[in-house]
mmCIF file as Biopython writes it, N, C-alpha, C and O atoms, coordinates in Angstrom:
data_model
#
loop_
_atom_site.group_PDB
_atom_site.id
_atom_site.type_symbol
_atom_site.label_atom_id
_atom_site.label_alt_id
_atom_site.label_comp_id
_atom_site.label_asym_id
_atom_site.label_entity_id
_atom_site.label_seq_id
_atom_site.pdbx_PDB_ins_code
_atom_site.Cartn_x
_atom_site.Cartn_y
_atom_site.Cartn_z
_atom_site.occupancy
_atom_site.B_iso_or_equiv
_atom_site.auth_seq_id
_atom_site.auth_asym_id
_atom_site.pdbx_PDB_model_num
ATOM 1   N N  . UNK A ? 1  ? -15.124 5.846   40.730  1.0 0.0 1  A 1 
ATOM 2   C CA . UNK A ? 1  ? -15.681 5.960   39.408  1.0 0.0 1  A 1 
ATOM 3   C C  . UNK A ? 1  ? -15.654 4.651   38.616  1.0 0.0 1  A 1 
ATOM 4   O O  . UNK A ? 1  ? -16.149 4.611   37.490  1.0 0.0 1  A 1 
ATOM 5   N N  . UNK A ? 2  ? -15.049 3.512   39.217  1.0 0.0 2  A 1 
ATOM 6   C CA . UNK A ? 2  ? -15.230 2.240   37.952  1.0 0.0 2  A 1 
ATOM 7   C C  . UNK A ? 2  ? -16.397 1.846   38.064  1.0 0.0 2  A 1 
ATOM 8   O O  . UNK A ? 2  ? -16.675 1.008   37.207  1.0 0.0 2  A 1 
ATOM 9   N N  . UNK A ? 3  ? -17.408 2.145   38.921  1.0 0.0 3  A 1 
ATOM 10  C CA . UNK A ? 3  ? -18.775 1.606   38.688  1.0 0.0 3  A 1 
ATOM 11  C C  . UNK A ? 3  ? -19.566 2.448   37.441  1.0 0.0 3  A 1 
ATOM 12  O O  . UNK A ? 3  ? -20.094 1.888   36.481  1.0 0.0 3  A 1 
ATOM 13  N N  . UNK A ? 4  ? -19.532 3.915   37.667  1.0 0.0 4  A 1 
ATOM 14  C CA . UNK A ? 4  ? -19.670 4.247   36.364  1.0 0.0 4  A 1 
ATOM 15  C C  . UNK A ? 4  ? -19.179 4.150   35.149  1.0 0.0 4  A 1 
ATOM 16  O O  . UNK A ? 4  ? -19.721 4.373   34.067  1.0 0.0 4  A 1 
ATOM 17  N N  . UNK A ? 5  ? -18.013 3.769   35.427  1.0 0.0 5  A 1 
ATOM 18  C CA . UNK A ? 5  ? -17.062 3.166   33.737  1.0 0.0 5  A 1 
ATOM 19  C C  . UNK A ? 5  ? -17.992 1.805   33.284  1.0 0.0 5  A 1 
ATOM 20  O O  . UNK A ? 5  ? -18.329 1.560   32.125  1.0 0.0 5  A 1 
ATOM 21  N N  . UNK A ? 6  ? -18.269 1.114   34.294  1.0 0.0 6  A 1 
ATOM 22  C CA . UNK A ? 6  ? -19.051 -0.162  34.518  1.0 0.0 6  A 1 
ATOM 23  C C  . UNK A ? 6  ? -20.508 -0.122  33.295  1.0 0.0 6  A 1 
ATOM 24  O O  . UNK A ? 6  ? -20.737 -0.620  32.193  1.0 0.0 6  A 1 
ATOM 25  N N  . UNK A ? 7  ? -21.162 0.681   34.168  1.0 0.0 7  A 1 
ATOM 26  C CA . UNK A ? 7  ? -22.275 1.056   33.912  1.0 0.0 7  A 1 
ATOM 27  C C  . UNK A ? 7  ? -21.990 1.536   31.854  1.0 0.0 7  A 1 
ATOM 28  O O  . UNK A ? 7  ? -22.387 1.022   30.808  1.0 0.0 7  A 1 
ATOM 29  N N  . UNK A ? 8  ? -21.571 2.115   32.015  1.0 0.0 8  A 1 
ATOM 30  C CA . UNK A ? 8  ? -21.332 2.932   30.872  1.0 0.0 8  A 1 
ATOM 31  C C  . UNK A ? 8  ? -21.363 1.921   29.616  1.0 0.0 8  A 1 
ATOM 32  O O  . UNK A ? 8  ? -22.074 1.971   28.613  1.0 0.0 8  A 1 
ATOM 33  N N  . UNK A ? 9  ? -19.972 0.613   30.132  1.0 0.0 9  A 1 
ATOM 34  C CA . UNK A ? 9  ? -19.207 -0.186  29.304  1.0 0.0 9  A 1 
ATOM 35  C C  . UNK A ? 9  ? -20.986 -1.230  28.484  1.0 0.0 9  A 1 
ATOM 36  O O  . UNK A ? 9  ? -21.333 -1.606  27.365  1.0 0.0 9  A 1 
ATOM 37  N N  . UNK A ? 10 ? -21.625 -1.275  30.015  1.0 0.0 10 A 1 
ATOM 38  C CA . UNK A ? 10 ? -22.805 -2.330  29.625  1.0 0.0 10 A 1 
ATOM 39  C C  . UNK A ? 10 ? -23.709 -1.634  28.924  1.0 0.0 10 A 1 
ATOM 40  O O  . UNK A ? 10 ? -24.272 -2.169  27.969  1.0 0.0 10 A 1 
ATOM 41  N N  . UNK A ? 11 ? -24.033 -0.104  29.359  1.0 0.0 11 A 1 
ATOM 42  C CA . UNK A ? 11 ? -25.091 0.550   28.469  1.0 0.0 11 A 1 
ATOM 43  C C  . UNK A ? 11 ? -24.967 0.597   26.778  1.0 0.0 11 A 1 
ATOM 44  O O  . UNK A ? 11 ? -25.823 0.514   25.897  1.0 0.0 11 A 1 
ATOM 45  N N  . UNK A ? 12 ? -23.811 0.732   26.752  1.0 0.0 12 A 1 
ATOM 46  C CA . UNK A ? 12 ? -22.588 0.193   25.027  1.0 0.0 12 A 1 
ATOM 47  C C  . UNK A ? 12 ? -22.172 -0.791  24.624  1.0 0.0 12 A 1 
ATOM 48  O O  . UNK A ? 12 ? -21.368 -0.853  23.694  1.0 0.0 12 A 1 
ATOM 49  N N  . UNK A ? 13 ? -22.619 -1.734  25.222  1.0 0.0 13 A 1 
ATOM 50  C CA . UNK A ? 13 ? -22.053 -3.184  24.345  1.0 0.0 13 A 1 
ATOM 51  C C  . UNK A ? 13 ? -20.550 -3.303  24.445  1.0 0.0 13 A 1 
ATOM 52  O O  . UNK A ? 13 ? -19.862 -3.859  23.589  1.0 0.0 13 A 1 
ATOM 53  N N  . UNK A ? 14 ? -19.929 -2.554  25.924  1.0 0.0 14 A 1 
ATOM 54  C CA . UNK A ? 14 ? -18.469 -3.441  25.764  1.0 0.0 14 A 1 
ATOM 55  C C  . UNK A ? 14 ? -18.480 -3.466  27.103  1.0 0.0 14 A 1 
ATOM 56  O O  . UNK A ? 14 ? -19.465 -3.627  27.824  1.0 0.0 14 A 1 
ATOM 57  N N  . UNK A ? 15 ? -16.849 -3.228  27.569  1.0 0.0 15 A 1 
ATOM 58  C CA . UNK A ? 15 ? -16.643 -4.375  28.916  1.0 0.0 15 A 1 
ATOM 59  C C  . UNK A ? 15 ? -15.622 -3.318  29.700  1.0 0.0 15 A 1 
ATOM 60  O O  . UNK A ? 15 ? -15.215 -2.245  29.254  1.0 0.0 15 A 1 
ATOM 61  N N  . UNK A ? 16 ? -15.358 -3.842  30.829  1.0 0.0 16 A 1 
ATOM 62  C CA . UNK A ? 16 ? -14.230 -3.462  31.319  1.0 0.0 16 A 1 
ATOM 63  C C  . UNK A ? 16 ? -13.225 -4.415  32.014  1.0 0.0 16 A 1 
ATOM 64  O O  . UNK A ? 16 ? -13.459 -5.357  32.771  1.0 0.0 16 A 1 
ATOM 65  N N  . UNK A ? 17 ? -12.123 -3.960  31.592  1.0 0.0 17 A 1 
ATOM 66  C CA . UNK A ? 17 ? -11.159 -4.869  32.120  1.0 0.0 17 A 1 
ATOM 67  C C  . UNK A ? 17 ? -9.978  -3.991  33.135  1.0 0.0 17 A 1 
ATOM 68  O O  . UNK A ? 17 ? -9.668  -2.801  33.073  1.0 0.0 17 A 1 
ATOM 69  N N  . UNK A ? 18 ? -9.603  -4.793  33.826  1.0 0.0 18 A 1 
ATOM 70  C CA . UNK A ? 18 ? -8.423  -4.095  34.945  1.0 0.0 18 A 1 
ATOM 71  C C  . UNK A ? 18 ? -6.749  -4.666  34.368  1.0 0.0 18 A 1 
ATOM 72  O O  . UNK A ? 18 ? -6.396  -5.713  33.824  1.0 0.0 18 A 1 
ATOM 73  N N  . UNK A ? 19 ? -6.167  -3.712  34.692  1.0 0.0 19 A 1 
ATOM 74  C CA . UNK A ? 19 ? -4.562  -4.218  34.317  1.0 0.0 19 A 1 
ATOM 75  C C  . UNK A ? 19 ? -4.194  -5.775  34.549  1.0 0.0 19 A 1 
ATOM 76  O O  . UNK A ? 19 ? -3.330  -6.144  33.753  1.0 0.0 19 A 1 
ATOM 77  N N  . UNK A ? 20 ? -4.468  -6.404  35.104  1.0 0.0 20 A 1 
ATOM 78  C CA . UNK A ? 20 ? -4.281  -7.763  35.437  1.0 0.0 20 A 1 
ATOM 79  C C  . UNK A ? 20 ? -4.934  -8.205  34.195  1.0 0.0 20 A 1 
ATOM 80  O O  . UNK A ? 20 ? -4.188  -8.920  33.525  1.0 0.0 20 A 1 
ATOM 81  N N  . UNK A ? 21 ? -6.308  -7.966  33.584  1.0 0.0 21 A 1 
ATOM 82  C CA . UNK A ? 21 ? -6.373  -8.491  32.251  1.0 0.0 21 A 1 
ATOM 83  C C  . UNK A ? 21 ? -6.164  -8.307  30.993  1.0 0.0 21 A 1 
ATOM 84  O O  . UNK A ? 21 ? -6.774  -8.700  29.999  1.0 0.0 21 A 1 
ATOM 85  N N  . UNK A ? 22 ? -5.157  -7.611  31.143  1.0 0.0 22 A 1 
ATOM 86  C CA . UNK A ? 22 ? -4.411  -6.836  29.750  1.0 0.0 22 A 1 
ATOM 87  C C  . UNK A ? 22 ? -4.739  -8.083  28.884  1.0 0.0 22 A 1 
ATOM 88  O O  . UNK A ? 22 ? -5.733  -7.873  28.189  1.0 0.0 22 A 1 
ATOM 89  N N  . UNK A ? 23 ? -4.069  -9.626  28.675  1.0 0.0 23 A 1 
ATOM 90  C CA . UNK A ? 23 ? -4.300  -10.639 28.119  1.0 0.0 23 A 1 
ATOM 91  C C  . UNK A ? 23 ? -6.208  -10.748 27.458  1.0 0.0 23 A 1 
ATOM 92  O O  . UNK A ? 23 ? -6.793  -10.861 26.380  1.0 0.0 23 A 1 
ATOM 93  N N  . UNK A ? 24 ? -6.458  -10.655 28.557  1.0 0.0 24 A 1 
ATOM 94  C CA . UNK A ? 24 ? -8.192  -11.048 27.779  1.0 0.0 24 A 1 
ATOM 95  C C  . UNK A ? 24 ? -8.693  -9.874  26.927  1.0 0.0 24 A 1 
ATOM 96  O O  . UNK A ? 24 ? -9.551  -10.142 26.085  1.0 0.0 24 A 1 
ATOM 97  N N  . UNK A ? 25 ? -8.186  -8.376  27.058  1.0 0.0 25 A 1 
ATOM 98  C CA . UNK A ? 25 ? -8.563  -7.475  26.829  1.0 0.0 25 A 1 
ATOM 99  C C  . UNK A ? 25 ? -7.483  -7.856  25.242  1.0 0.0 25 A 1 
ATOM 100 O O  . UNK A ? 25 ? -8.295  -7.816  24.318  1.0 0.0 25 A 1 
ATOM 101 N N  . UNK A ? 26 ? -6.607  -8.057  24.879  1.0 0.0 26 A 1 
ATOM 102 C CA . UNK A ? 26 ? -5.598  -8.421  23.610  1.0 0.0 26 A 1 
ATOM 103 C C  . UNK A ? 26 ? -6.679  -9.771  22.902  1.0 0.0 26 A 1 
ATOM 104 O O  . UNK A ? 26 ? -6.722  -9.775  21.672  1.0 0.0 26 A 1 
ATOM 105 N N  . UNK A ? 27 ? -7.355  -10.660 23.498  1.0 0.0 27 A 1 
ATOM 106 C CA . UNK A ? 27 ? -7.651  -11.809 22.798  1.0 0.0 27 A 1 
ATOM 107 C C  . UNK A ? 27 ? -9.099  -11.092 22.656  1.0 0.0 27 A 1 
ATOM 108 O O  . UNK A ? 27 ? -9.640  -11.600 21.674  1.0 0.0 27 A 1 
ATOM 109 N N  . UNK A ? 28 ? -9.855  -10.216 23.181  1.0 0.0 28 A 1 
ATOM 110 C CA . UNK A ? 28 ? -11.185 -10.143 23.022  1.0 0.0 28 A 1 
ATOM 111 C C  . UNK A ? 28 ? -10.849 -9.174  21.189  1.0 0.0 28 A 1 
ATOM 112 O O  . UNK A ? 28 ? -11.371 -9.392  20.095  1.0 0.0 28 A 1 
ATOM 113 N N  . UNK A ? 29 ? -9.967  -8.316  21.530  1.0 0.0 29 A 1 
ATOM 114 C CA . UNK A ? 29 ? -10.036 -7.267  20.078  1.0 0.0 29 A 1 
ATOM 115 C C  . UNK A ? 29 ? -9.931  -7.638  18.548  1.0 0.0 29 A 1 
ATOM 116 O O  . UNK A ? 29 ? -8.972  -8.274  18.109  1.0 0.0 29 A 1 
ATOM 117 N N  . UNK A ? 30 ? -10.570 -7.370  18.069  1.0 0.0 30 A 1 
ATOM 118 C CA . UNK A ? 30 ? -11.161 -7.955  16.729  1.0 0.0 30 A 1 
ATOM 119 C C  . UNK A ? 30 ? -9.868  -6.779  15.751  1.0 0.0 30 A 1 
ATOM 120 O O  . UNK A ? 30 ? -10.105 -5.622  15.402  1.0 0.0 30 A 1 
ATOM 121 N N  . UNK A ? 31 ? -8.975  -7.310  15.592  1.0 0.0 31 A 1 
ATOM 122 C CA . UNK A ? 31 ? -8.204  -5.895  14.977  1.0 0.0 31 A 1 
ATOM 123 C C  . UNK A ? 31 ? -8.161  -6.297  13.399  1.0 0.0 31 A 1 
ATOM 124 O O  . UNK A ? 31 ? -8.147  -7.487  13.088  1.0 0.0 31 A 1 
ATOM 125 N N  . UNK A ? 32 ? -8.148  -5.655  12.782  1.0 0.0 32 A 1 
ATOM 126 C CA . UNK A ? 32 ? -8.449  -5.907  11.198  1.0 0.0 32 A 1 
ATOM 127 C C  . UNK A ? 32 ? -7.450  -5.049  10.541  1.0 0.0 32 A 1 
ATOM 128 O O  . UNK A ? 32 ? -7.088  -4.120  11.263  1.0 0.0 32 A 1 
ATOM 129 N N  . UNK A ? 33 ? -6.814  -5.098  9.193   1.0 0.0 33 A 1 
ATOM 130 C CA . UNK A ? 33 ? -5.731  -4.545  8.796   1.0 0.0 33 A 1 
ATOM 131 C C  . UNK A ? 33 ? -6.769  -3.154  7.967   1.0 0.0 33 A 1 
ATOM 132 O O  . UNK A ? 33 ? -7.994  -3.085  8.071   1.0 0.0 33 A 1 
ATOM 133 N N  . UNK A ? 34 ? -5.977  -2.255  7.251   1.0 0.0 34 A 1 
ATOM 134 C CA . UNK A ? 34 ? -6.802  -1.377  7.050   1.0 0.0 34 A 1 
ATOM 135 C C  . UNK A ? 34 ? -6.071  -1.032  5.173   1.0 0.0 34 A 1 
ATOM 136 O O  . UNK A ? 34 ? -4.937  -0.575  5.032   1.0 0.0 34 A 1 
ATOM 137 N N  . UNK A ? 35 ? -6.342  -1.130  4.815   1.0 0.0 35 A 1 
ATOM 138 C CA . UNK A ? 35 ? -4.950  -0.582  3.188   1.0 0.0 35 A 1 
ATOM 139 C C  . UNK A ? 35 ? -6.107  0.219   2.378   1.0 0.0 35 A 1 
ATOM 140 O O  . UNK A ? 35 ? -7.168  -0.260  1.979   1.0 0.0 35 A 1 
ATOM 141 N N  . UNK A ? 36 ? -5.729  1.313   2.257   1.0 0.0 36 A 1 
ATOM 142 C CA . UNK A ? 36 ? -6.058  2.292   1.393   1.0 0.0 36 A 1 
ATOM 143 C C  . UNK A ? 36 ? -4.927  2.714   0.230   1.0 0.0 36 A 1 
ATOM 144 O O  . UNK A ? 36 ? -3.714  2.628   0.420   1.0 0.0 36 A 1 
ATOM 145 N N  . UNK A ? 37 ? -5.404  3.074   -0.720  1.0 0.0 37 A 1 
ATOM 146 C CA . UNK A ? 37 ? -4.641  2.861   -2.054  1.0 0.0 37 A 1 
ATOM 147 C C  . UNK A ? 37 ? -5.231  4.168   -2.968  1.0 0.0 37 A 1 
ATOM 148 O O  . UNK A ? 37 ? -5.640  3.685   -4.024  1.0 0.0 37 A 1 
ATOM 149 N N  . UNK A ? 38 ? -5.366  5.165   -2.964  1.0 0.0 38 A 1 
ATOM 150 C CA . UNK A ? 38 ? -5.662  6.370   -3.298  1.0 0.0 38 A 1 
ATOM 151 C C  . UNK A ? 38 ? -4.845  6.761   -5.076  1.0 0.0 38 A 1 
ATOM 152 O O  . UNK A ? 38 ? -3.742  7.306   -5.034  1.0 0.0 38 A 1 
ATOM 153 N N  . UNK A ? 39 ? -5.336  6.511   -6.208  1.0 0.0 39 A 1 
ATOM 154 C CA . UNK A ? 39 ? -4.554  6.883   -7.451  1.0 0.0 39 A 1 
ATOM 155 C C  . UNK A ? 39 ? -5.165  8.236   -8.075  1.0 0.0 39 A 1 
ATOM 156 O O  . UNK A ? 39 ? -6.318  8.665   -8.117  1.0 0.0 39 A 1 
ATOM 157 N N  . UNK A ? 40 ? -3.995  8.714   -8.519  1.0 0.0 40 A 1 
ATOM 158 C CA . UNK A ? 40 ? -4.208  10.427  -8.667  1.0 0.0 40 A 1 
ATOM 159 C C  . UNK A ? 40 ? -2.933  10.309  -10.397 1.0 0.0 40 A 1 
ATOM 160 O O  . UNK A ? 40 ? -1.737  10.092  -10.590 1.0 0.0 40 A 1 
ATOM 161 N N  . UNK A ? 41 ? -4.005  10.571  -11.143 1.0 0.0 41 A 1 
ATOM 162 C CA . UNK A ? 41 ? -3.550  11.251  -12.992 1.0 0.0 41 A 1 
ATOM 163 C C  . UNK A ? 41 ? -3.104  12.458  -12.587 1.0 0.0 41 A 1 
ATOM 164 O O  . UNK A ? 41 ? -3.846  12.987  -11.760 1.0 0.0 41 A 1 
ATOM 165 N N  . UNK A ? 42 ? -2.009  13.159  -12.931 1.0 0.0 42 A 1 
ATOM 166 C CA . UNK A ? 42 ? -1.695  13.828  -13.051 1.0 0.0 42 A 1 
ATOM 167 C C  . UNK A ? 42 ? -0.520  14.625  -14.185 1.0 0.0 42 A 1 
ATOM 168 O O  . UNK A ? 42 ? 0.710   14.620  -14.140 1.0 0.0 42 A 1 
ATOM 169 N N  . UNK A ? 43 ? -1.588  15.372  -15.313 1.0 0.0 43 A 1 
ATOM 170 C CA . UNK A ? 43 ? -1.005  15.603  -16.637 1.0 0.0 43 A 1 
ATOM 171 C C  . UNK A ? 43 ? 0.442   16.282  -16.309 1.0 0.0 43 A 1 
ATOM 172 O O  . UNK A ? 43 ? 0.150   17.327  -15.727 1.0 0.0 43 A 1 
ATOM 173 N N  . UNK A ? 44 ? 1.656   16.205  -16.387 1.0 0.0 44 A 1 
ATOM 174 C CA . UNK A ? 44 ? 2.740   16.777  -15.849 1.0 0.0 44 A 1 
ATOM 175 C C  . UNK A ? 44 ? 3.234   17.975  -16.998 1.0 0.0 44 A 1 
ATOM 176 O O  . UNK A ? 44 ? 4.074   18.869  -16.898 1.0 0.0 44 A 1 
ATOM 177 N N  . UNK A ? 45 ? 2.358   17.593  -18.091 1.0 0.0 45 A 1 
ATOM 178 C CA . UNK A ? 45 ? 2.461   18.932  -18.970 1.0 0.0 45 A 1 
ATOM 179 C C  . UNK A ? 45 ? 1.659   20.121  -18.600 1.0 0.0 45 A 1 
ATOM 180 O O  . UNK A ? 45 ? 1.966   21.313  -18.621 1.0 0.0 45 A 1 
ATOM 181 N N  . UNK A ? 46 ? 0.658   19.579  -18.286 1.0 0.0 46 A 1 
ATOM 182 C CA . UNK A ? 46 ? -0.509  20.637  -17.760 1.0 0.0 46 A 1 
ATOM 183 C C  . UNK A ? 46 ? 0.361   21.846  -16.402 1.0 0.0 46 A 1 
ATOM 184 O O  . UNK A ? 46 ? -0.021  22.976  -16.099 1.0 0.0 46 A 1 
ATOM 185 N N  . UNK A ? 47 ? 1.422   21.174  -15.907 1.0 0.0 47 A 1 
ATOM 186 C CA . UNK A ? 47 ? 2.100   21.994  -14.941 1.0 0.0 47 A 1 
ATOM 187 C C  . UNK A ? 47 ? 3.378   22.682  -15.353 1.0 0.0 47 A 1 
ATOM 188 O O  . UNK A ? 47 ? 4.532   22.257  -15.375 1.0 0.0 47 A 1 
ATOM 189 N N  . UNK A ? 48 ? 2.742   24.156  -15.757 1.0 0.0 48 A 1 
ATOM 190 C CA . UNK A ? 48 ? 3.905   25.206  -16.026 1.0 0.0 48 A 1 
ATOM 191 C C  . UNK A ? 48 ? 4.618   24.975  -15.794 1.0 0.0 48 A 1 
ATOM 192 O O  . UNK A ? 48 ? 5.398   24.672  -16.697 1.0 0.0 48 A 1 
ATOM 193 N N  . UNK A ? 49 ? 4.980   24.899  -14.720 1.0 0.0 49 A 1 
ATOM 194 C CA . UNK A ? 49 ? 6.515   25.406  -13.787 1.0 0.0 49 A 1 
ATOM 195 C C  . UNK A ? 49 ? 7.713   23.744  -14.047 1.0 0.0 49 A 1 
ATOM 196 O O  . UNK A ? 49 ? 8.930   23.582  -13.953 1.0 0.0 49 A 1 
ATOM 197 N N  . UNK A ? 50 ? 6.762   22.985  -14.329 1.0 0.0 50 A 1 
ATOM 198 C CA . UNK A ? 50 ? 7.333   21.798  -14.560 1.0 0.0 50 A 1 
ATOM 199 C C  . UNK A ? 50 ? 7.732   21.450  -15.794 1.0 0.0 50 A 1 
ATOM 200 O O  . UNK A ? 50 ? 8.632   20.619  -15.919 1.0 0.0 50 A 1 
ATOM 201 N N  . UNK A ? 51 ? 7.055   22.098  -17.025 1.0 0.0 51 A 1 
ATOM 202 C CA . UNK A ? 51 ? 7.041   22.423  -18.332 1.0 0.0 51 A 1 
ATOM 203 C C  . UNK A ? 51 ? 8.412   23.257  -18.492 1.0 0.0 51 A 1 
ATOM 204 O O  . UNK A ? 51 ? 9.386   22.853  -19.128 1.0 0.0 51 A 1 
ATOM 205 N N  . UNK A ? 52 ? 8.324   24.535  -17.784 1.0 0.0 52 A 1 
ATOM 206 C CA . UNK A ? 52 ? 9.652   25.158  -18.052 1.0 0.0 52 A 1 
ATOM 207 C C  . UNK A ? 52 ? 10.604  24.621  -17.640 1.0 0.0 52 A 1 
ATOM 208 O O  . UNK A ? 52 ? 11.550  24.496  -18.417 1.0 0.0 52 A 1 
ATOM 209 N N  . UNK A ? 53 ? 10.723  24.087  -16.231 1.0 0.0 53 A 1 
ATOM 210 C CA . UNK A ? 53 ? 12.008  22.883  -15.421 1.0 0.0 53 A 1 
ATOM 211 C C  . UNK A ? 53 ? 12.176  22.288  -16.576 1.0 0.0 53 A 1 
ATOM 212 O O  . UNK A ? 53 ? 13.310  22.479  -17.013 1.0 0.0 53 A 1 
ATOM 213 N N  . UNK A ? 54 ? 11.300  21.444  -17.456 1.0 0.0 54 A 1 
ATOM 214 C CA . UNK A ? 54 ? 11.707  20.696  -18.374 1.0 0.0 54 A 1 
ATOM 215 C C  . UNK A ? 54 ? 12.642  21.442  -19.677 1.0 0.0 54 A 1 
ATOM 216 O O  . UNK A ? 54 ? 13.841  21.176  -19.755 1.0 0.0 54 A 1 
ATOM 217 N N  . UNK A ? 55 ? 12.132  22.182  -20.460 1.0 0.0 55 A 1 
ATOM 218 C CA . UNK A ? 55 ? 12.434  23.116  -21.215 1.0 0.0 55 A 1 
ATOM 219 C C  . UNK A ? 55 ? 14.283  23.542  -20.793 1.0 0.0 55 A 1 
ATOM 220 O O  . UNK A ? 55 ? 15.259  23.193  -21.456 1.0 0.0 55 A 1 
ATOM 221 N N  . UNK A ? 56 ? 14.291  24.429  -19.425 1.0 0.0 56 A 1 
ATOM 222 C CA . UNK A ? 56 ? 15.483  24.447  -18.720 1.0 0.0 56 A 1 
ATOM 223 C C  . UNK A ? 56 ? 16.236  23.574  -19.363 1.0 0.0 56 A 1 
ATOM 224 O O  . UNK A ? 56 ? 16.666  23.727  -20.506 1.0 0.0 56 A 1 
ATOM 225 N N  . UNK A ? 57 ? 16.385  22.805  -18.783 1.0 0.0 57 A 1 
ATOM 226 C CA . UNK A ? 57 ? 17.101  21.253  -18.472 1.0 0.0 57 A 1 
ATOM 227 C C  . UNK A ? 57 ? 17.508  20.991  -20.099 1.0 0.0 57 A 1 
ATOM 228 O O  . UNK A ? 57 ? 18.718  21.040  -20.316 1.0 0.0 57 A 1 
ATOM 229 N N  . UNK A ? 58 ? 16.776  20.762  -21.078 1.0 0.0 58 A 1 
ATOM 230 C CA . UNK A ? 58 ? 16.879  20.692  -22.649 1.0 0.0 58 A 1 
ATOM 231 C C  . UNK A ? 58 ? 18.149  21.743  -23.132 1.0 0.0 58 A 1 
ATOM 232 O O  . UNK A ? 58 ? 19.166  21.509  -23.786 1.0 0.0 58 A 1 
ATOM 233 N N  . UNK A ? 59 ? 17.656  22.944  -22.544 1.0 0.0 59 A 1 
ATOM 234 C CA . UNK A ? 59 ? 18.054  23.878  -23.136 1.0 0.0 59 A 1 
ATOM 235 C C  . UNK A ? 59 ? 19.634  23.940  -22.626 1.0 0.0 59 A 1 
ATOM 236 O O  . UNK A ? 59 ? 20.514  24.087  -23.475 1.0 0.0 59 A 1 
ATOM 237 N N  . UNK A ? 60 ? 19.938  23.837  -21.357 1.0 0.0 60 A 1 
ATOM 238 C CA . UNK A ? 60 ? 20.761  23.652  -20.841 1.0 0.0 60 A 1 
ATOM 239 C C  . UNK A ? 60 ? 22.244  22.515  -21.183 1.0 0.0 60 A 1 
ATOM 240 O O  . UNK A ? 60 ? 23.463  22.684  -21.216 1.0 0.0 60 A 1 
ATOM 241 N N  . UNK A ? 61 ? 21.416  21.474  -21.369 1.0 0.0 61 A 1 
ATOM 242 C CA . UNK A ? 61 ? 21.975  20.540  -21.964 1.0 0.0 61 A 1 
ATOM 243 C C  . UNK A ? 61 ? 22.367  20.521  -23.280 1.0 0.0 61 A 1 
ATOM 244 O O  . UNK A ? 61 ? 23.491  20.091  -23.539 1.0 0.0 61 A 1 
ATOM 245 N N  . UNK A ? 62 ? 21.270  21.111  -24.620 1.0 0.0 62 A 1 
ATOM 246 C CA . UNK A ? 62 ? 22.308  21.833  -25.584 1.0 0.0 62 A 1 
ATOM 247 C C  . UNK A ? 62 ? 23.275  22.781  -25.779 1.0 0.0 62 A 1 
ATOM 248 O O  . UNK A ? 62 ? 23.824  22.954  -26.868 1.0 0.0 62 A 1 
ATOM 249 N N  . UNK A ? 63 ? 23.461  23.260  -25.016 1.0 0.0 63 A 1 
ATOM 250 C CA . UNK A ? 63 ? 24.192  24.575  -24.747 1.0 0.0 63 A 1 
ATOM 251 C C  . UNK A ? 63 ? 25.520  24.093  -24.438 1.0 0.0 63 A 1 
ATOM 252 O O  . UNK A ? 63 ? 26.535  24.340  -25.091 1.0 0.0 63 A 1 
ATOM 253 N N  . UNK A ? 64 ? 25.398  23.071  -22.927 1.0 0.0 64 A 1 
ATOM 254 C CA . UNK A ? 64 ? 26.837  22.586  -23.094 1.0 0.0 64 A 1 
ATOM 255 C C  . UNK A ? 64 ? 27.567  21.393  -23.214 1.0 0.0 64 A 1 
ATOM 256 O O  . UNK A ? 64 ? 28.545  20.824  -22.727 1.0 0.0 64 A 1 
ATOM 257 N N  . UNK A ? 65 ? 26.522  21.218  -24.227 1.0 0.0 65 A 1 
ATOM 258 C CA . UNK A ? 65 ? 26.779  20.068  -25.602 1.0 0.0 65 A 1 
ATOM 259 C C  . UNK A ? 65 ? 27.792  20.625  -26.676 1.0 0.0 65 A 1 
ATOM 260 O O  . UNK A ? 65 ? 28.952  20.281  -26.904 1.0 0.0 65 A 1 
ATOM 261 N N  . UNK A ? 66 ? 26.940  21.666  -27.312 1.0 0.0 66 A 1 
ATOM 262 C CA . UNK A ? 66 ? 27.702  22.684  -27.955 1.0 0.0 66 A 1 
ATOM 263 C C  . UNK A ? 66 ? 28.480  23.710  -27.734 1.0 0.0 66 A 1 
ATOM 264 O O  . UNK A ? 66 ? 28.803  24.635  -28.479 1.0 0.0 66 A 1 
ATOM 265 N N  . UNK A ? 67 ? 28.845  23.397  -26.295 1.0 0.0 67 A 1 
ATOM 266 C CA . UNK A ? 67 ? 30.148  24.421  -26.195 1.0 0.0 67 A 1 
ATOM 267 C C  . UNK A ? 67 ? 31.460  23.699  -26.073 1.0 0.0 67 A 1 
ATOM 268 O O  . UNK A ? 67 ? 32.549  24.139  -26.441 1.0 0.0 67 A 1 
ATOM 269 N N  . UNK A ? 68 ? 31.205  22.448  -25.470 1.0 0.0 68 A 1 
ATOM 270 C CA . UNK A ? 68 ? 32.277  21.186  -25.132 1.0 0.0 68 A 1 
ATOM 271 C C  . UNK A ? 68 ? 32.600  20.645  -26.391 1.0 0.0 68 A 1 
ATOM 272 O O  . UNK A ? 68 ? 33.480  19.787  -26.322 1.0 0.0 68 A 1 
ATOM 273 N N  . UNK A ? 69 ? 32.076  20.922  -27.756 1.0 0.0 69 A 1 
ATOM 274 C CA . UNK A ? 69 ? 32.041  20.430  -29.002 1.0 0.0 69 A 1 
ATOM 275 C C  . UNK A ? 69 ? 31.430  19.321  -29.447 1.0 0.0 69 A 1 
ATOM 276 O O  . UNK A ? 69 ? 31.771  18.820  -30.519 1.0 0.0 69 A 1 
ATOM 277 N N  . UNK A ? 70 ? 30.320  18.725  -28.583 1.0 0.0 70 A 1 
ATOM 278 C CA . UNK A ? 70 ? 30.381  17.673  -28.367 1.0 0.0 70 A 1 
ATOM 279 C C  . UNK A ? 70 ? 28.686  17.513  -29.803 1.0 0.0 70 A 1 
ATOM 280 O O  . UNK A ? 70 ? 28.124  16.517  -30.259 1.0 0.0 70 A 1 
ATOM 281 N N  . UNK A ? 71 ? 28.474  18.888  -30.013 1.0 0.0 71 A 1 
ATOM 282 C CA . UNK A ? 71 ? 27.089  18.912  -30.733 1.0 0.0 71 A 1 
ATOM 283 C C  . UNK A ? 71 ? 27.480  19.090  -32.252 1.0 0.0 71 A 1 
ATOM 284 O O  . UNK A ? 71 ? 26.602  19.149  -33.113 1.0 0.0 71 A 1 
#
């Protein structure tokens, strides 16, 4: 079958190489870095559950503020 890998590589515009040319097959590849950077708003009031966590936490914290005497 490497004649059809052959065939294939030329009908596509690339090549084939055998383990012995691992090297030419590393210097032929055009490798390019890639960075994607994706930014996402997200109102943190707009989220209930995060609203009450918050709330919690307040509430919590006066409580034993004012029980430690500290309020």
């Amino acid at each position: 079958r490497p004649d059809l890998m052959a065939e294939l590589a030329a009908a596509t515009g690339g090549a084939v190489f055998t383990s012995d040319q691992a090297d030419a097959l590393a210097d032929r590849l055009e490798l390019h870095a890639r960075h994607r950077q994706h930014t996402r708003i997200v109102a943190v009031w707009n989220l209930p559950l995060l609203l009450g966590l918050f709330i919690l936490i307040v509430a919590l914290d006066c409580y034993l503020r004012k029980r430690r005497g500290m309020a």
